[in-house]
N, C-alpha and C positions, 0 to 999 in steps of 0.2 A: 504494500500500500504506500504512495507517495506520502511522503512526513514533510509538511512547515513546520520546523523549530526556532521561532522568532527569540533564537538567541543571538546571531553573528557573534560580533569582536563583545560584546557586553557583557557574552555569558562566563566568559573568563578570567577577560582584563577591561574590568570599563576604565574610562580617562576621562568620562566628560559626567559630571553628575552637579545636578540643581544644590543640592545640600551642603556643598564642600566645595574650599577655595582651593587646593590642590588637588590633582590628579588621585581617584584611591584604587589602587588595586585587591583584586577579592580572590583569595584560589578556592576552588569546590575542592569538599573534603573527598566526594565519589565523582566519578566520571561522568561525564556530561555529552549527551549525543549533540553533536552540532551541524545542521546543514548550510557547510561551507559554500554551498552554489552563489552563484553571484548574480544579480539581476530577478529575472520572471521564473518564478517557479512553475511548475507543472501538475497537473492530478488530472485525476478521471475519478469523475463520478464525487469522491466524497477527497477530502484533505484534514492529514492529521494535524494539528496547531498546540506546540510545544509553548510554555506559557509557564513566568514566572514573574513577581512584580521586583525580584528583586534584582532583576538586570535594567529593571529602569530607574533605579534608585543607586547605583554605579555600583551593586553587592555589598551596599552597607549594613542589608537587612533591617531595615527599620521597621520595629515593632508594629504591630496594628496595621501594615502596610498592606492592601489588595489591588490585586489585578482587575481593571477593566479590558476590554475587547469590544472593538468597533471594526464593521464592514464596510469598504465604501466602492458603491459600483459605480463604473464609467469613471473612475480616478481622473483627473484631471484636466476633465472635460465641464460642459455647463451644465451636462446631464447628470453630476456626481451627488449621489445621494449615502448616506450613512446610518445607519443601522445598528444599533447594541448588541453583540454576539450574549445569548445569553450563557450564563457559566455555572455549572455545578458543584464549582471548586474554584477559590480566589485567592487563595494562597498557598505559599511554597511551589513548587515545581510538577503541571500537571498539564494534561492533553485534553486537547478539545478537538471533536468530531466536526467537521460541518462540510454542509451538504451544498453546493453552489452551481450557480452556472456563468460562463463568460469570465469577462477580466474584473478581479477584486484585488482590492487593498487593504490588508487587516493592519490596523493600530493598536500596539500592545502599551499602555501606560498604567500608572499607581496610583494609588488614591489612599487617602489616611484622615480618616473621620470627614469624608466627603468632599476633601480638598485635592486637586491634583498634585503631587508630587513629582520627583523626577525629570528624567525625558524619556522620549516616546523610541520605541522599538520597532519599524514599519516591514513587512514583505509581501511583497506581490505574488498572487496566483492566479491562473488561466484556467479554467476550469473544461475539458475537455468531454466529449461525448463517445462514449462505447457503445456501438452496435453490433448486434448477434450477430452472429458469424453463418455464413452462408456456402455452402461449397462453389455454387456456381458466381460466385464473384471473381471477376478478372482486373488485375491493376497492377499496370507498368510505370514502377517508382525511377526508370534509369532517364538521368537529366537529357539523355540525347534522344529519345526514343521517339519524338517530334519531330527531328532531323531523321532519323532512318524513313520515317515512312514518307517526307516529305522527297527524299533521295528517291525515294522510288515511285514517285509519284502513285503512290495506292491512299486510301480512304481509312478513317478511323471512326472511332460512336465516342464521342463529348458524354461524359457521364454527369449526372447531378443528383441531390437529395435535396430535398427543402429543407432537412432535418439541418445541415449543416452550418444554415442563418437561424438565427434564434426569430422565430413567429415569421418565418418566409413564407407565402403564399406563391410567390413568381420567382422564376427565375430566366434572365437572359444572358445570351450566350454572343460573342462579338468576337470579332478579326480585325487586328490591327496591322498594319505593315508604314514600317517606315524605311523610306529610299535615299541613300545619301549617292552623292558622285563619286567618281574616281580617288577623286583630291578630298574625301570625307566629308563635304560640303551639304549639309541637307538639303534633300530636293522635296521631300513631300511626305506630311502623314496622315493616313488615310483610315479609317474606321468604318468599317460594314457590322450590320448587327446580323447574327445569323440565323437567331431562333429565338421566342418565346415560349417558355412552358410554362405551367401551372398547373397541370392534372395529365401524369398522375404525380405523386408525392416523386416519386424516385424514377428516373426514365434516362432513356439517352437520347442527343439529336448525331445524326451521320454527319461524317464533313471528310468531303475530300478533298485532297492536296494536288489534286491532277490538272494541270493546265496554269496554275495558279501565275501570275505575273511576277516578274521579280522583287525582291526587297526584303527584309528581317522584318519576321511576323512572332505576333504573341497572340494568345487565345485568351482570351479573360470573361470570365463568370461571374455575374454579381444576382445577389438576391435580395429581396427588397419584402420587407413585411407589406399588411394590410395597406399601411396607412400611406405607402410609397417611399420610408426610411429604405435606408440601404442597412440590411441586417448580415451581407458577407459578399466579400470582393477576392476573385484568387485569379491572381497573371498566371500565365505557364510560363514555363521556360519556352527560351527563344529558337525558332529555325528559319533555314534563311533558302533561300529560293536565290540562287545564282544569278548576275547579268554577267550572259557572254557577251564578251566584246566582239565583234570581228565584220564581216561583211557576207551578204547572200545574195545570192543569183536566183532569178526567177524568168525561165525560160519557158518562153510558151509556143 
């Protein structure tokens, strides 16, 4: 099961704490799991959330000192709303279950007779979707695989799920190509929509690579809830559709 331990560098060695005009160091008497990842973490389905109040109080342990926990979705956007993670357990060193979806922000701070203490402990999670497993699903993860089939001019099925936008009704399907010249100079970029779905949930549209005009092309997929928000946008990797240079003869 993925583990958030909203310990980092604090659960250790804090340096920076509200209560103290020097730097204070705290060593744990037992060992401490800590996930060193750096940036956005990751989970499917549920995320475990490691939780102490006393790494936000720089390991001074101050008495009467408890853990709050807040979610905040859409972080850092105008859509960021925040939410009180509720807790079974607010002090000393303990695990909280939660069950999400999409990109969150948990904020782990201290509180002592209803005042805030400390500083705050922040890590991000992405919350991912697991779907049953099917035999007859096909999926080609190699980055060049776009190129192969465009090499050979044959046809490929554009797959999609509505499931993969959070509340998607629609999704469309688009071809980009952009043509630079010789000398890398951009000549032109060009945008074709390919397809509309929305029924059924899960489906694929054909698309062939045969004939196609020269230039670097991307395939991009976006999905768009009820209300016409954009609920998930995915480019593919790039393949490119050759210009020969040279001269032809047309004898009639």
């Amino acid at each position: 099961m993925p583990r958030l331990c909203l310990t980092f560098v604090a659960a250790l060695c804090a340096t920076i704490s509200a209560l103290a005009d020097e730097p204070v160091t705290a060593w744990a008497a037992d060992a401490i799991a800590v996930d060193a990842a750096e940036g956005l973490h990751v989970a499917v389905g549920t995320a475990t959330l490691r939780c102490n109040p006393d790494w936000c109080t720089g390991g001074t342990n101050v008495s009467g000192a408890v853990a709050v926990l807040k979610a905040v979705s859409d972080p850092g956007s105008a859509q960021a709303t925040t939410s009180a993670v509720p807790l079974s357990v607010s002090t000393g060193e303990f695990d909280v279950s939660y069950s999400g979806a999409g990109y969150l922000r948990f904020i782990l701070s201290a509180e002592k007779e209803g005042a805030a203490i400390g500083s705050l402990v922040l890590g991000d999670v992405s919350f991912g979707i697991k779907s049953a497993f099917t035999a007859s699903a096909a999926y080609d993860g190699r980055t060049n695989a776009l190129q192969e089939i465009a090499n050979a001019g044959a046809a490929t099925a554009l797959r999609y799920d509505l499931k993969w936008g959070e509340n998607a009704t629609t999704a469309t399907f688009s071809r980009i190509c952009v043509r630079h010249a010789k000398n890398g100079d951009l000549i032109d970029v060009t945008t074709n929509r390919l397809g509309l779905a929305d029924s059924p949930v899960v489906g694929e549209l054909p698309h062939s690579m045969q004939n196609l005009p020269w230039g670097e092309y991307r395939l991009l997929l976006q999905e768009y809830a009820g209300d016409g928000s954009l609920a998930m946008e995915h480019l593919s990797p790039e393949y490119v559709i050759p210009h020969v240079f040279g001269t032809y003869m047309i004898i009639r």
